[in-house]
C-alpha positions as YAML, in Angstrom:
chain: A
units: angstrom
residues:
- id: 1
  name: UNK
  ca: [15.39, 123.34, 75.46]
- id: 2
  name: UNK
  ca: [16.70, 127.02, 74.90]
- id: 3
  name: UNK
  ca: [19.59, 128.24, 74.38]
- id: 4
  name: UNK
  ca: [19.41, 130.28, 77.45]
- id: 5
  name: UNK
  ca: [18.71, 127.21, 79.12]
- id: 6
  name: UNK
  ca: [21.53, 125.50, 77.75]
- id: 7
  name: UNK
  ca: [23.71, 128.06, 79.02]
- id: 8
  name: UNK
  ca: [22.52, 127.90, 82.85]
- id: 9
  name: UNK
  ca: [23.03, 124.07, 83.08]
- id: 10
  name: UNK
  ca: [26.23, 124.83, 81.78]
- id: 11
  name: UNK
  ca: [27.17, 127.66, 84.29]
- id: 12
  name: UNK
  ca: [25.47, 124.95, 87.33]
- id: 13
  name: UNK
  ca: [27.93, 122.23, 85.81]
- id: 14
  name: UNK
  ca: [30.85, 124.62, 86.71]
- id: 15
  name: UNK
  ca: [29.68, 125.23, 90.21]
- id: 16
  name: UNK
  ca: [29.86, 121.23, 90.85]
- id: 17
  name: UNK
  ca: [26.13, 120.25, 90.23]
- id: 18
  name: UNK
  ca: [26.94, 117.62, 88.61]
- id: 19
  name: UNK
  ca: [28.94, 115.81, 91.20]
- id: 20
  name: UNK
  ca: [27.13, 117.07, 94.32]
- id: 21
  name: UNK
  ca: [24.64, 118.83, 95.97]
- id: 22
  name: UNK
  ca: [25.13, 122.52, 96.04]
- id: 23
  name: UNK
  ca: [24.09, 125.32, 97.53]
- id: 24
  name: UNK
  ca: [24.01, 128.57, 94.43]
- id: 25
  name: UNK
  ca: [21.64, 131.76, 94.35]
- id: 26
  name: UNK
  ca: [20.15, 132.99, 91.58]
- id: 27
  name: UNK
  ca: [21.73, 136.62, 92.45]
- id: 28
  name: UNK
  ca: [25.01, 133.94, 91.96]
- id: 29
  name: UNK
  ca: [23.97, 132.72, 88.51]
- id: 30
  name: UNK
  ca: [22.51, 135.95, 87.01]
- id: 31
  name: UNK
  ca: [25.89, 137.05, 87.59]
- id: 32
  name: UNK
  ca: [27.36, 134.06, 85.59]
- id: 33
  name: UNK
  ca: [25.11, 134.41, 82.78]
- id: 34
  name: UNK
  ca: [25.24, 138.54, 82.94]
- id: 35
  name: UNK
  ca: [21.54, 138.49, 83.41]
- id: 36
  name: UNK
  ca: [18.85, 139.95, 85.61]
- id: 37
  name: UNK
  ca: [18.36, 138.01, 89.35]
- id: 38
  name: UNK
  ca: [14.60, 137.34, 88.17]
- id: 39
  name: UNK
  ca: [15.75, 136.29, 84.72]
- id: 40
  name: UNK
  ca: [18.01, 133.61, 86.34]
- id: 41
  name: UNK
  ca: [15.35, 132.64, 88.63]
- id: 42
  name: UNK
  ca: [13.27, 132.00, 85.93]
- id: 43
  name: UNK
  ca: [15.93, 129.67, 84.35]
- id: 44
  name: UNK
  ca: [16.27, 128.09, 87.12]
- id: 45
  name: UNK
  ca: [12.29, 127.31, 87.28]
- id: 46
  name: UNK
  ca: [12.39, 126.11, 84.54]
- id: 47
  name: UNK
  ca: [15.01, 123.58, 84.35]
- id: 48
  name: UNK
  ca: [13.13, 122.17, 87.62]
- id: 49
  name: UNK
  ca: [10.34, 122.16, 85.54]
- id: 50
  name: UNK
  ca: [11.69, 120.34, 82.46]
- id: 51
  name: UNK
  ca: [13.51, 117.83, 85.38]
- id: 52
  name: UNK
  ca: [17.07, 118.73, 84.29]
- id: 53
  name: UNK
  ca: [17.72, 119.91, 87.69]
- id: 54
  name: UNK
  ca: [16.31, 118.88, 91.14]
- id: 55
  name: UNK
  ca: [15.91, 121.84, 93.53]
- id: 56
  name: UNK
  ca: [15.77, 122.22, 97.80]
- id: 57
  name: UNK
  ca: [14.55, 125.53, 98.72]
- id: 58
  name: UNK
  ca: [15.94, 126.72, 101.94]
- id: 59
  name: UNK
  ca: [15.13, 129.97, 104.44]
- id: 60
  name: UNK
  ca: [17.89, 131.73, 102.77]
- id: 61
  name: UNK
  ca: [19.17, 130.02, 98.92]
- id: 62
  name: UNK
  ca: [18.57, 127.25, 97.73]
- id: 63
  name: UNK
  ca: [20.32, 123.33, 96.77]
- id: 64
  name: UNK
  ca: [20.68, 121.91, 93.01]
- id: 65
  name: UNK
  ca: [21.75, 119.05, 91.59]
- id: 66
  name: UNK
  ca: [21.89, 118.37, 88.24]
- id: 67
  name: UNK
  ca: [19.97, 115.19, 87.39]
- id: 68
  name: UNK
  ca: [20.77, 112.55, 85.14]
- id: 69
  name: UNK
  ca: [18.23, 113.70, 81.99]
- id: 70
  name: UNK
  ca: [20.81, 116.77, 82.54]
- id: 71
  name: UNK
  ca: [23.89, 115.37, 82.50]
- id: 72
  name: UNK
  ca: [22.95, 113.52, 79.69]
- id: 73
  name: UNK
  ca: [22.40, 116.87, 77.88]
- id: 74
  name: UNK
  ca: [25.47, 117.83, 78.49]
- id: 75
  name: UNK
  ca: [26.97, 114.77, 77.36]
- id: 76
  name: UNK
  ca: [25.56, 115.25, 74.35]
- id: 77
  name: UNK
  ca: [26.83, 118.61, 73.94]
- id: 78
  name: UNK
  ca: [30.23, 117.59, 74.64]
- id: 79
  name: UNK
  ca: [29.97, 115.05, 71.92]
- id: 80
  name: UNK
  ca: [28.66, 117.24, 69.14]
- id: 81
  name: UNK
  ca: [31.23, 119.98, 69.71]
- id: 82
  name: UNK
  ca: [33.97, 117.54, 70.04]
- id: 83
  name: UNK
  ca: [32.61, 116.14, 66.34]
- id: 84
  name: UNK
  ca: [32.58, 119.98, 64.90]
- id: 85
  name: UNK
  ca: [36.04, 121.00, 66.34]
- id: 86
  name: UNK
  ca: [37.45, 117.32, 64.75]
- id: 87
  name: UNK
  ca: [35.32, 118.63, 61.48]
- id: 88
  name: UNK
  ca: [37.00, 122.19, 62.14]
- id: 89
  name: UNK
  ca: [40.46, 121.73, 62.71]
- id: 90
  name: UNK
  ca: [42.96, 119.50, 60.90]
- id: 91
  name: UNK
  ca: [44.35, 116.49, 62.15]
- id: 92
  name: UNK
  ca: [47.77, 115.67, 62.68]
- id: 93
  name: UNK
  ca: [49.76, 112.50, 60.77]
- id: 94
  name: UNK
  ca: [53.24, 111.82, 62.25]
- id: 95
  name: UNK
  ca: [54.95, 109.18, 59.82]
- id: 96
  name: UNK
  ca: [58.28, 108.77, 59.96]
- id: 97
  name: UNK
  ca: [60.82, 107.25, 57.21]
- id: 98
  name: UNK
  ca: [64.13, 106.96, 55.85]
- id: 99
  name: UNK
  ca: [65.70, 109.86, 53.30]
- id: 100
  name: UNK
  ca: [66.40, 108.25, 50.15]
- id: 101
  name: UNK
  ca: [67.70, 108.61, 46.80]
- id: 102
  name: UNK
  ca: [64.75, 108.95, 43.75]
- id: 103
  name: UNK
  ca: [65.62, 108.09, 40.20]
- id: 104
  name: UNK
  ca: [64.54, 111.57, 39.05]
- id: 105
  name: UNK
  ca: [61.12, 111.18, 38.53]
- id: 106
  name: UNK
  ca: [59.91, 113.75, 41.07]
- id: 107
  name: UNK
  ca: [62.31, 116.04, 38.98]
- id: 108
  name: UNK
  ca: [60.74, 115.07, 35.77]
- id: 109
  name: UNK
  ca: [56.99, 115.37, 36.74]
- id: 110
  name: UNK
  ca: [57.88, 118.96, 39.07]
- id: 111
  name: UNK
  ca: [58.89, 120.21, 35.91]
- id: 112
  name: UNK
  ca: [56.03, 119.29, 33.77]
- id: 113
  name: UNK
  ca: [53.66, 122.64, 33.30]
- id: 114
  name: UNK
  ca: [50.30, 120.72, 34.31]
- id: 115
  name: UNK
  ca: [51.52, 119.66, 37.62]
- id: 116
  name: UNK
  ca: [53.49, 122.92, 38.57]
- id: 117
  name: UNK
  ca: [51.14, 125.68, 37.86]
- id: 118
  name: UNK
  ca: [48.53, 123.37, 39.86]
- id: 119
  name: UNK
  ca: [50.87, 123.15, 42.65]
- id: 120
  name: UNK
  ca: [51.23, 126.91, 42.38]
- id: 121
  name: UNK
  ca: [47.31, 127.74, 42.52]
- id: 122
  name: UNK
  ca: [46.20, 125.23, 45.01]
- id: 123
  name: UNK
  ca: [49.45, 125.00, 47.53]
- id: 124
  name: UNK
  ca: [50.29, 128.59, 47.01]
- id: 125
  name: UNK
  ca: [53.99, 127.58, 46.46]
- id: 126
  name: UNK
  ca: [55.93, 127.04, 43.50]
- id: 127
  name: UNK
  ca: [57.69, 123.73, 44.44]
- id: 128
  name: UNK
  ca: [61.40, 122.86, 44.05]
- id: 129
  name: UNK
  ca: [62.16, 120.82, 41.05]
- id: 130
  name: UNK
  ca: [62.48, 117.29, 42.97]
- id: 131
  name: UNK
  ca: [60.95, 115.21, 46.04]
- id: 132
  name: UNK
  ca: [62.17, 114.76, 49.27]
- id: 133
  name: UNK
  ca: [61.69, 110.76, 49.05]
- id: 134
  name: UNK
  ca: [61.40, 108.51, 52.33]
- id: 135
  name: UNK
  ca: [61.12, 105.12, 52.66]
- id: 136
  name: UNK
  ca: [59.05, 103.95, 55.33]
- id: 137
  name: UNK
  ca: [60.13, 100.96, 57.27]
- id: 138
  name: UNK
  ca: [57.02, 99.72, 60.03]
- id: 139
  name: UNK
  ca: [54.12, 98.29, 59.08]
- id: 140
  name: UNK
  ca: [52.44, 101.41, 61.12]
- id: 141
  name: UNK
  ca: [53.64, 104.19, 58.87]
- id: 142
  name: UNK
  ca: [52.78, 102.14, 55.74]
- id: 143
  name: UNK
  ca: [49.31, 101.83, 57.32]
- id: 144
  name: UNK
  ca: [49.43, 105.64, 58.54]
- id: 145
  name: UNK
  ca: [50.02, 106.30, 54.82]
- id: 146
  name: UNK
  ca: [46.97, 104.32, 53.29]
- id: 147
  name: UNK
  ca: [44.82, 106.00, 56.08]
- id: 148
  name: UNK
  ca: [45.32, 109.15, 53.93]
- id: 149
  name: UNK
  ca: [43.80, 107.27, 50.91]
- id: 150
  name: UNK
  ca: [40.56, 107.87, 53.06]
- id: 151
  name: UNK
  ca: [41.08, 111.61, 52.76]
- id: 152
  name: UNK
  ca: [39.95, 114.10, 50.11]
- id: 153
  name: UNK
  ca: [43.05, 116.00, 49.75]
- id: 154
  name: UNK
  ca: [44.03, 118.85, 48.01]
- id: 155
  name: UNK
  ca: [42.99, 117.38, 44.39]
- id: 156
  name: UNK
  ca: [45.63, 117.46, 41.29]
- id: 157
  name: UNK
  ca: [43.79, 116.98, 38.21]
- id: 158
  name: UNK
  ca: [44.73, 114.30, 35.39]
- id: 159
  name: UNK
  ca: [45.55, 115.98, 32.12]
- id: 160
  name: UNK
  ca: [47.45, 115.51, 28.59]
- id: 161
  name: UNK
  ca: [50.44, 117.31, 27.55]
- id: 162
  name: UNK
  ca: [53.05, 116.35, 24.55]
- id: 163
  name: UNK
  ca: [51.12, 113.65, 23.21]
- id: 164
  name: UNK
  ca: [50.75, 111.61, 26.55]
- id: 165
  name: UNK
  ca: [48.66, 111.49, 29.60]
- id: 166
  name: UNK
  ca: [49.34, 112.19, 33.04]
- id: 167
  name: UNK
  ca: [47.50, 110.71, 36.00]
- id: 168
  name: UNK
  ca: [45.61, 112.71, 38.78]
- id: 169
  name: UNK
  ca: [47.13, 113.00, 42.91]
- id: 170
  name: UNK
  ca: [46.10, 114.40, 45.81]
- id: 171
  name: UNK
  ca: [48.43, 116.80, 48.34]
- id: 172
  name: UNK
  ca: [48.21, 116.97, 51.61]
- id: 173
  name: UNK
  ca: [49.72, 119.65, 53.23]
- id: 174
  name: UNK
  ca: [52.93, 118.60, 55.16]
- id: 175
  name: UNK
  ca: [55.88, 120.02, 57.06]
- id: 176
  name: UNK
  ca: [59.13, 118.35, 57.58]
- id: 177
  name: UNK
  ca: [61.85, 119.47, 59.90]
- id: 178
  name: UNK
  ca: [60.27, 122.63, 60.28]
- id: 179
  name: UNK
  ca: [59.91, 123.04, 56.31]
- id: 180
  name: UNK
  ca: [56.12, 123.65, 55.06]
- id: 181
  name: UNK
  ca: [55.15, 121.52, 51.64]
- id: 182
  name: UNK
  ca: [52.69, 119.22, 51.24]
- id: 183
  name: UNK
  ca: [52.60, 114.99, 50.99]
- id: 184
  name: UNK
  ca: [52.01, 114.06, 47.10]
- id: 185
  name: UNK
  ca: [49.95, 111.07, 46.63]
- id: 186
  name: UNK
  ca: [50.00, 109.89, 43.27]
- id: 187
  name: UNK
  ca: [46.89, 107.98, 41.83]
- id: 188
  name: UNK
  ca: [49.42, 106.05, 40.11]
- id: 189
  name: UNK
  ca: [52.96, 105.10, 40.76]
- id: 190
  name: UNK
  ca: [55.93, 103.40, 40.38]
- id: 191
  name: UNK
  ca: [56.55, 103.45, 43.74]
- id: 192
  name: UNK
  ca: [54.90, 100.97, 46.42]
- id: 193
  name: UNK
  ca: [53.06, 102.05, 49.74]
- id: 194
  name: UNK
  ca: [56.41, 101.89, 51.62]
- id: 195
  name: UNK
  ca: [57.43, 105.45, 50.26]
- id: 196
  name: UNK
  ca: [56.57, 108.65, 51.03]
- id: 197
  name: UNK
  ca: [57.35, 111.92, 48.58]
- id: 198
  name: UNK
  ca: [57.37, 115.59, 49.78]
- id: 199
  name: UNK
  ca: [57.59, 118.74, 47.95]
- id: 200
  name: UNK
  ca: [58.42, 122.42, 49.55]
- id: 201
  name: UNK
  ca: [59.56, 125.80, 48.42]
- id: 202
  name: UNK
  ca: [62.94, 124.60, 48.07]
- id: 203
  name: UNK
  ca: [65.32, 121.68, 48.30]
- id: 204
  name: UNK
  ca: [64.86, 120.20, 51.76]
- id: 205
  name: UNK
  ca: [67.63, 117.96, 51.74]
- id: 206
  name: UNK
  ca: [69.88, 120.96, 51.47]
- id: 207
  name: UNK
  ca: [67.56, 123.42, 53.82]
- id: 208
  name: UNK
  ca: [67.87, 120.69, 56.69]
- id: 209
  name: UNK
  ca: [70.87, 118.75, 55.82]
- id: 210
  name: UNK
  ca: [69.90, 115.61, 55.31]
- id: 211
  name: UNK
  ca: [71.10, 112.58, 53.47]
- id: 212
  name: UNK
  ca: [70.18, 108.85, 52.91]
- id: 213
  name: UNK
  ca: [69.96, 106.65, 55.52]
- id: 214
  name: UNK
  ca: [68.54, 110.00, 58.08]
- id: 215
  name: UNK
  ca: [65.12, 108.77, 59.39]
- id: 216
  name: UNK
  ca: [62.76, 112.12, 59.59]
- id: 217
  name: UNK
  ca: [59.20, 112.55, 60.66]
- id: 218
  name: UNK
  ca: [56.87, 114.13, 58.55]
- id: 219
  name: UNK
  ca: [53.51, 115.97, 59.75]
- id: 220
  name: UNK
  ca: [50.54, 115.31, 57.66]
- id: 221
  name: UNK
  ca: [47.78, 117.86, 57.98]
- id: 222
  name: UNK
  ca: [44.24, 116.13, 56.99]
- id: 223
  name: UNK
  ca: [41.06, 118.26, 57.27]
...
């Protein structure tokens, strides 16, 4: 099937074809498809031909209907392009947990020169010198937050600095009351599933005036 062809069934579905019976000229769809009238006539031939369309000619036009091998084409080109947009644009993560107090690890490891000028290169920030640590209460947003797990990520690299080694992560980028940073996942942690640490620009506790105990909801951006 053509492209061209592809394109008429299309401009038929938005006249109703597929629902009904209706009456179209090809002077009608030549002007959809900013064509020649003999050029759509031929289209139209020929999806009667291929039996994507069934066709009544009367004294003065003509009646199509779109027939089921052609609705099923476009079904099927509704389902690819939904696939490629959901390949194309990001999806959206809403998890939700409780501002809490860190021991001063995120500190510590935002500080180390492995981490930061990696954060710098591949998140095009440089990030504040601490996380923004939640704690997430429901079963969902633990389970929201082992979904990204599934998820390439924006990937920190593992390296050795000072005599010791220092695991890999993966970002994801992230905003938080209308601050843009990124998720950090670390490959390995002292912290459990239940917690969630953020990293931005600058101190977000301070930029949107939070403190412990304030439940927030972060978006997660996952290509």
């Amino acid at each position: 099937m053509s492209s061209m062809d592809i394109t008429a069934l299309l401009s038929l579905a938005k006249h109703g074809c597929c629902e009904k019976v209706v009456e179209i000229s090809s002077f009608q769809l030549a002007k959809d498809l900013k064509t020649s009238q003999q050029t759509a006539s031929r289209r139209i031939k020929e999806l009667e031909s291929e039996g994507y369309i069934s066709r009544e000619i009367l004294p003065k036009g003509q009646k199509i209907r779109i027939t089921p091998k052609g609705t099923e084409v476009l079904r099927q080109m509704y389902s690819e392009l939904g696939r490629a947009l959901e390949r194309a644009e990001p999806s959206v993560y809403n998890i939700s947990g409780e501002v809490t107090s860190g021991i001063g690890e995120g500190r510590y490891y935002m500080n180390i020169p492995g981490y930061k000028s990696q954060f710098i290169q591949k998140l095009g920030f440089e990030p504040y010198p601490g996380t923004l640590n939640l704690k997430l209460k429901s079963s969902e947003e633990i389970k929201l937050k082992q979904a990204l797990q599934d998820f390439e990520g924006i990937a920190i690299e593992g390296f050795a600095y000072k005599n010791r080694t220092f695991g890999p992560a993966k970002c994801f980028r992230a905003s938080v009351e209308g601050i843009e940073g990124a998720v950090v996942i670390p490959a390995r942690s002292h912290h459990g599933f239940n917690s969630l640490e953020v990293i931005a620009p600058r101190k977000i506790r301070d930029a949107a005036k939070l403190k412990d105990g304030d439940v927030v909801t972060v978006r997660v951006f996952v290509a």
